[in-house]
C-alpha positions in Angstrom: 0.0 0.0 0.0 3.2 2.6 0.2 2.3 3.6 -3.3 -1.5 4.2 -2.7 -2.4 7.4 -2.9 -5.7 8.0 -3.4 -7.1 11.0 -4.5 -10.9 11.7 -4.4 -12.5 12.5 -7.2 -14.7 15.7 -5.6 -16.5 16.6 -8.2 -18.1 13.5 -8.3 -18.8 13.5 -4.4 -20.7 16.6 -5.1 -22.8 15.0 -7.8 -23.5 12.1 -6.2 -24.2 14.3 -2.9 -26.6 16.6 -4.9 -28.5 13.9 -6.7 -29.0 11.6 -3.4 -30.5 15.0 -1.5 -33.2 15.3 -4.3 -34.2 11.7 -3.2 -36.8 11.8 -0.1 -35.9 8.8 1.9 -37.4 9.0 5.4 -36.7 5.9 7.1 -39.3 3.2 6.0 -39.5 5.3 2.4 -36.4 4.6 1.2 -36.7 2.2 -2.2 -36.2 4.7 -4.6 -32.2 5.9 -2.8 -31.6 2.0 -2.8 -31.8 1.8 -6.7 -29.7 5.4 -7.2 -27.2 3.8 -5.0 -27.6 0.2 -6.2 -27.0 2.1 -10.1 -23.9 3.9 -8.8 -22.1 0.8 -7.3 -23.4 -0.9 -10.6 -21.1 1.8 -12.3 -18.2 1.2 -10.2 -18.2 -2.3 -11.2 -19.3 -3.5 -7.8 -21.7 -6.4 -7.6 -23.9 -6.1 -4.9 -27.0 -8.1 -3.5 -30.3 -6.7 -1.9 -32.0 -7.9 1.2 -35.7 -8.3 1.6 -36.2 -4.5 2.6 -33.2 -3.1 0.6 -30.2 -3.1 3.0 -27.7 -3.1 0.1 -24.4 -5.7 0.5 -21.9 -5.2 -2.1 -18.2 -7.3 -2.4 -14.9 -5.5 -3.4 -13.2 -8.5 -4.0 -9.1 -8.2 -2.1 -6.5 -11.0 -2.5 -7.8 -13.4 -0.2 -11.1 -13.5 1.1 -10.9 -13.7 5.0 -10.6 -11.9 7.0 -13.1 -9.6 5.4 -14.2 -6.1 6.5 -16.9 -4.4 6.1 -17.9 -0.7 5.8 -21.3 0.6 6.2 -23.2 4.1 5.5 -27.1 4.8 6.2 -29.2 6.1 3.6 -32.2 7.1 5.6 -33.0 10.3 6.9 -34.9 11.4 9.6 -38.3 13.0 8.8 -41.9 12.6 10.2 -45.1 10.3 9.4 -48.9 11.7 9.4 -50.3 10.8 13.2 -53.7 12.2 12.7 -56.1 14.4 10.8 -57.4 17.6 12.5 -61.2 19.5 12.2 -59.6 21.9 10.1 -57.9 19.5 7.6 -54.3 19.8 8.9 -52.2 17.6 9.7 -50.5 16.1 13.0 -46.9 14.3 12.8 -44.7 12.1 14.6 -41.1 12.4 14.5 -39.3 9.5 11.9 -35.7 9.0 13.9 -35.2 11.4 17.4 -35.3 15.0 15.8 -36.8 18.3 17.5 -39.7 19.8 16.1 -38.1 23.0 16.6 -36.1 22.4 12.8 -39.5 21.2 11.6 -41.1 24.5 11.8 -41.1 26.1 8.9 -40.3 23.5 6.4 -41.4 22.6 3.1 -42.2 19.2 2.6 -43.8 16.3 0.6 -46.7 13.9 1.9 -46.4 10.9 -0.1 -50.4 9.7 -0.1 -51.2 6.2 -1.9 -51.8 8.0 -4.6 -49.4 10.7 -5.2 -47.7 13.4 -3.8 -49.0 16.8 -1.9 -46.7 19.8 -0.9 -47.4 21.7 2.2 -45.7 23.4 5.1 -44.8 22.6 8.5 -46.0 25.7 10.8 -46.5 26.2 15.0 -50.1 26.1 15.7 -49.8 29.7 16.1 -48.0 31.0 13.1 -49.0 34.7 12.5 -47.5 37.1 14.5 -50.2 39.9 13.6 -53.1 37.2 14.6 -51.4 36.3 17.8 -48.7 38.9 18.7 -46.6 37.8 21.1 -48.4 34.5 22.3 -46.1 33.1 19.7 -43.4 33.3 21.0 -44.5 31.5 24.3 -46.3 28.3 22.3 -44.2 24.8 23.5 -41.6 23.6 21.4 -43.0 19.4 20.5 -44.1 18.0 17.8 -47.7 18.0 19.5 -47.7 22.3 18.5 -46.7 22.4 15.5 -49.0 21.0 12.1 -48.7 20.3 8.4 -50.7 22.5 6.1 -51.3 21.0 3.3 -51.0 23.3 0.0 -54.5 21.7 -1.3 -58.1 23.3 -1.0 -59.3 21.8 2.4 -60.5 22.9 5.6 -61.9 19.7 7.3 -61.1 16.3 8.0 -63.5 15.6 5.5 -61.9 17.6 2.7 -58.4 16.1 3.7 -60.1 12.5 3.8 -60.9 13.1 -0.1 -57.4 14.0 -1.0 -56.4 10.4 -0.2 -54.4 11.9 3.0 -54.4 9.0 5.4 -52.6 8.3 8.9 -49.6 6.3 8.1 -48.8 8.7 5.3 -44.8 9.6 5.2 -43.7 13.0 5.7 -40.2 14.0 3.3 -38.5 17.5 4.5 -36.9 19.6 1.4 -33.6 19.2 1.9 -32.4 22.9 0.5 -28.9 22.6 -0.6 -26.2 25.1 -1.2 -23.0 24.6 -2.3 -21.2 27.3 -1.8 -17.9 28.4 -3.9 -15.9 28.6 -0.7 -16.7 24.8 -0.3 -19.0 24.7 2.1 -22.2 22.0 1.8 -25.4 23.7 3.6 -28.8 21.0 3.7 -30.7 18.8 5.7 -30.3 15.1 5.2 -26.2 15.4 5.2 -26.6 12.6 7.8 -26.0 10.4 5.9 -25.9 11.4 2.6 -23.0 12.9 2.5 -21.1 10.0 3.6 -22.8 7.8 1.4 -21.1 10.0 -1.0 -17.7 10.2 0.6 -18.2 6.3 1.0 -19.0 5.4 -2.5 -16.1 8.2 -3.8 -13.4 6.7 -1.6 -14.7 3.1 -3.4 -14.1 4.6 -6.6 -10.4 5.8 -5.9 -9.6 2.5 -4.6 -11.1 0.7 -8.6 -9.7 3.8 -10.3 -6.3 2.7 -8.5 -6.5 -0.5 -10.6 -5.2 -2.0 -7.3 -6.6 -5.1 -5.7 -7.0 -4.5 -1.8 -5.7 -7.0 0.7 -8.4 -8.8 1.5 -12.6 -8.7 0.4 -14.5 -5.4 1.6 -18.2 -5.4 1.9 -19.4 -1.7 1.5 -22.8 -1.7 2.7 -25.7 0.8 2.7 -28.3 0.3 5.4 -32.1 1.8 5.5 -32.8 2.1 9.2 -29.9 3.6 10.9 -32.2 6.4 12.5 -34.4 4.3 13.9 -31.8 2.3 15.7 -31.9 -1.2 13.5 -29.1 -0.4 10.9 -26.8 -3.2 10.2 -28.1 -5.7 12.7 -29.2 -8.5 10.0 -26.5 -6.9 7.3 -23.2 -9.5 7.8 -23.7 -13.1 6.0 -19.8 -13.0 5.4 -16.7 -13.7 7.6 -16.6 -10.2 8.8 -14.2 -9.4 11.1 -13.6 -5.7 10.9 -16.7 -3.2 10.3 -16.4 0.5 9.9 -19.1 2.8 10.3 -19.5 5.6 8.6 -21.6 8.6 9.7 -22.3 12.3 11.0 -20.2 14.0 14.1 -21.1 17.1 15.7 -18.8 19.9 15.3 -20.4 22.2 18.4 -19.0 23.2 22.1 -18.2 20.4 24.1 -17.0 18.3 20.9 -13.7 17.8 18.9 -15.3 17.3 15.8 -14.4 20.2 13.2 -16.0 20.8 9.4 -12.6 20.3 8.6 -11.5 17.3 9.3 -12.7 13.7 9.6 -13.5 12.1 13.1 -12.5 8.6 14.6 -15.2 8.6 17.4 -14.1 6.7 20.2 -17.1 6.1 21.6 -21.1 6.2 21.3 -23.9 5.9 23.0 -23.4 2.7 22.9 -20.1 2.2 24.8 -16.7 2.3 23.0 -14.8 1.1 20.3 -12.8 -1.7 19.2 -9.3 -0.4 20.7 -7.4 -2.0 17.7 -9.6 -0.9 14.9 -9.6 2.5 15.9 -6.1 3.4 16.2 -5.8 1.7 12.7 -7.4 4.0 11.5 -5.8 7.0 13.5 -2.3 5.5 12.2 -3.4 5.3 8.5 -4.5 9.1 8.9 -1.4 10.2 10.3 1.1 8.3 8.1 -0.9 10.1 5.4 -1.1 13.2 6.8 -5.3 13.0 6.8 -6.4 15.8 8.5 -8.2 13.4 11.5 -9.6 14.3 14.9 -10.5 12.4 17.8 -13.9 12.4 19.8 -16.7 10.8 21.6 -20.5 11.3 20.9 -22.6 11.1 24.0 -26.4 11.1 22.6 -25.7 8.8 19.4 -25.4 5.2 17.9 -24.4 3.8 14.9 -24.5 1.0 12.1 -21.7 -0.5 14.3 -23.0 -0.4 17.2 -26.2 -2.1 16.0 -24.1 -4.7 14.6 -22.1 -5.7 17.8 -25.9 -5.2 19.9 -27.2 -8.0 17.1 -24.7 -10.5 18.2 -22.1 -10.1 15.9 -18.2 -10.6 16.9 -16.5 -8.1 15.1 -14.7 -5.1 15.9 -16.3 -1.6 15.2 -14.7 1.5 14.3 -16.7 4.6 13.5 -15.7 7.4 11.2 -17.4 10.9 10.4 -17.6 13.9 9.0 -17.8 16.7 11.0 -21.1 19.0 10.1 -22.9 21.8 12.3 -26.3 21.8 13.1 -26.9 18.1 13.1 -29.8 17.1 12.4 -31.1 20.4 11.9 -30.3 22.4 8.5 -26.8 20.9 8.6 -23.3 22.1 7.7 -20.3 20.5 6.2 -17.1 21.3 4.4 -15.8 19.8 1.2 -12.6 19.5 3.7 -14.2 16.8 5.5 -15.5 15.0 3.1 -12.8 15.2 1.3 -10.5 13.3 4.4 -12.9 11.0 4.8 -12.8 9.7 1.4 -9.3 9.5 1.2 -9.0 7.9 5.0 -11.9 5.0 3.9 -10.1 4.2 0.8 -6.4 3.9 2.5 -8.4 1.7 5.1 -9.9 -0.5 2.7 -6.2 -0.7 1.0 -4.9 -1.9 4.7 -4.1 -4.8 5.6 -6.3 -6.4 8.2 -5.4 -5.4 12.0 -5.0 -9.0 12.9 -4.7 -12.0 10.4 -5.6 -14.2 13.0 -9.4 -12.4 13.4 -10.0 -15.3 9.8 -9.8 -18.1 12.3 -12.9 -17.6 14.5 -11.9 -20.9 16.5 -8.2 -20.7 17.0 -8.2 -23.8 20.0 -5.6 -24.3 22.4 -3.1 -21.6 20.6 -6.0 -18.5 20.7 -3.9 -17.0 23.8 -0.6 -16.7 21.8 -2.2 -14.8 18.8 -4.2 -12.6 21.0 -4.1 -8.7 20.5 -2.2 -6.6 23.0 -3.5 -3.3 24.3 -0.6 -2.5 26.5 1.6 -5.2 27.5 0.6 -6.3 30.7 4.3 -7.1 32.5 5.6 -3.5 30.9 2.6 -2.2 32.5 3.3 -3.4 35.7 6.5 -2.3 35.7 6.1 1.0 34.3 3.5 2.0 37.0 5.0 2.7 40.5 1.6 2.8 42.2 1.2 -0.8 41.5 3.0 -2.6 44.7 4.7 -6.1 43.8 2.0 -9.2 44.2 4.5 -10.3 47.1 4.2 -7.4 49.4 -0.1 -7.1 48.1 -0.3 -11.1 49.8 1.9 -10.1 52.8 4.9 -11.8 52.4 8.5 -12.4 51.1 9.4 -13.8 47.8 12.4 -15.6 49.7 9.8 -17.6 52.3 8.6 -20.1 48.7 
């Protein structure tokens, strides 16, 4: 790998990025982004197979085939579902994924019906200052005070009724995007669309390389990460490494910067494979990837649905930092950028441990086990530590 150096093709991450933002696909709504991103790995000369629901499982195939890894981005968003139908023919919602109804308000959006498609606009039950002067500013911030006005001639349940509105009815957020000249990415629905972007453009350097990588890489796109199921039922192979690939927060109390890509350390969900991760931290600074460390207190992740499924693998999670997530988000072609190139030098790795192909390694498994700090040097290293001797109350010479 000394001679890899991959380059990301940017222009096509912003394509890509762009096209997958005009795609609605609220968790649950998310066929039509499984075919654009079935079609793209189709171009990259990736087979790929589908699941029932359309978690998709493509094979980069290495120079041996276990250990393999696999690396995993989310291509459902959050958004909100139709929860009821009011006397005056607006509409009630619930959440899709753990959002605040404070970025819903405001918002133009999509109701996908049985039949087709209405626009409307998310508004606070109160939303006219010169009806309700400053009561407006006092209404609760939940998803129970704000509604969905539909852009449609109705003012009943009735009328709604006839439009084919039902409950159940999925709710798609217009995602807005800017890309400015000073490389800066402004939209909802970055998470995680723009590292589906990043992940499918640091694929393409590794092809366009004309390099085989070490061993088989699974790149896998999942279609419930916000709702907490993700990859749990998305690893039939010998997987042995998996790498997420997702959103970090770049706001006070966090490391994460627009800048740079993130290793997280840890989640919600506890932390990450020691091993894996500093992998990855060594790949980025033997290649001088701009990289930051962090940890993400109110979020989870493809890999940690994995390991929570039953799987023994080792997780490793890495973002992009963006501002205002889950909001109207932020990112920098900077990040996005490091991220591509970081996911394509770890695909082009070799595996952290050989030994992780042998799942049953018998009476020798101690020998080939990994080392976090060694455990004698440890000992000896740390003064505070008295001698096992003198912990049991006597002397060595007394045996």
């Amino acid at each position: 790998m000394n001679d890899f150096r991959p380059e990301p093709d940017l222009n096509y991450l912003q394509r890509v990025l762009l096209e997958m933002l005009a795609i609605p696909s609220p968790t649950g709504f998310t066929d039509t982004i499984v075919r654009y991103v079935a079609e793209r790995l189709a171009e990259l000369g990736i087979p790929y197979e589908l699941t029932r629901r359309g978690t998709i499982r493509g094979t980069l195939k290495g120079r041996q085939d276990s250990p393999d890894r696999a690396v995993s981005a989310h291509l459902d968003t959050i958004g909100a579902i139709v929860r009821e139908i009011h006397p005056t023919g607006r509409l009630g919602l619930a959440p899709v994924g753990c959002w605040s109804s404070r970025f819903a308000e405001g918002s133009r959006v999509s109701v996908f019906t049985d039949y087709g498609v209405i626009r409307g606009s998310v508004l606070p039950l109160m939303a006219s200052g010169h009806a309700f002067n400053t009561a407006v500013d006092e209404l609760p911030i939940s998803w129970d005070h704000v509604e969905l006005r539909l852009d449609a001639y109705t003012y009943s349940r009735a009328e709604t009724c006839a439009l084919g509105v039902n409950v159940g009815d999925f709710v798609a957020f217009d995602p807005m995007p800017e890309f400015t000249e000073s490389g800066y990415i402004s939209a909802r629905h970055l998470d995680d669309k723009a590292g589906v972007a990043a992940l499918l453009t640091g694929l393409k350097a590794v092809i366009d390389s004309g390099q085989l990588p070490p061993i088989d890489c699974h790149p896998l796109f999942t279609i419930t990460e916000e709702t907490g199921s993700g990859a749990a039922a998305a690893l039939p192979w010998d997987v042995s490494e998996f790498v997420g690939i997702d959103i970090a927060p770049s706001a006070k109390g966090q490391e994460s910067t627009e800048h740079a890509v993130t290793i997280a350390l840890q989640d919600s969900g506890g932390p990450y494979d020691y091993h894996l991760s500093r992998h990855l931290l060594r790949l980025a600074a033997e290649h001088e990837v701009p990289a930051r460390r962090d940890l993400f207190r109110y979020y989870h992740s493809d890999a940690q649905s994995a390991i929570t499924a039953g799987h023994d693998i080792r997780t490793a999670l890495l973002a992009f930092g963006c501002d205002a997530t889950h909001g109207y988000e932020r990112t920098h072609l900077d990040s996005l950028a490091a991220m591509s190139r970081l996911i394509a030098l770890y695909v082009m790795s070799p595996p952290v441990f050989a030994s992780d192909a042998d799942t049953h390694a018998g009476a020798g498994a101690l020998d080939r086990f990994s080392h976090q700090l060694e455990h004698d040097t440890q000992l000896e290293s740390d003064t505070r530590v008295p001698a096992v001797d003198s912990l049991l109350g006597r002397n060595a010479e007394d045996d």
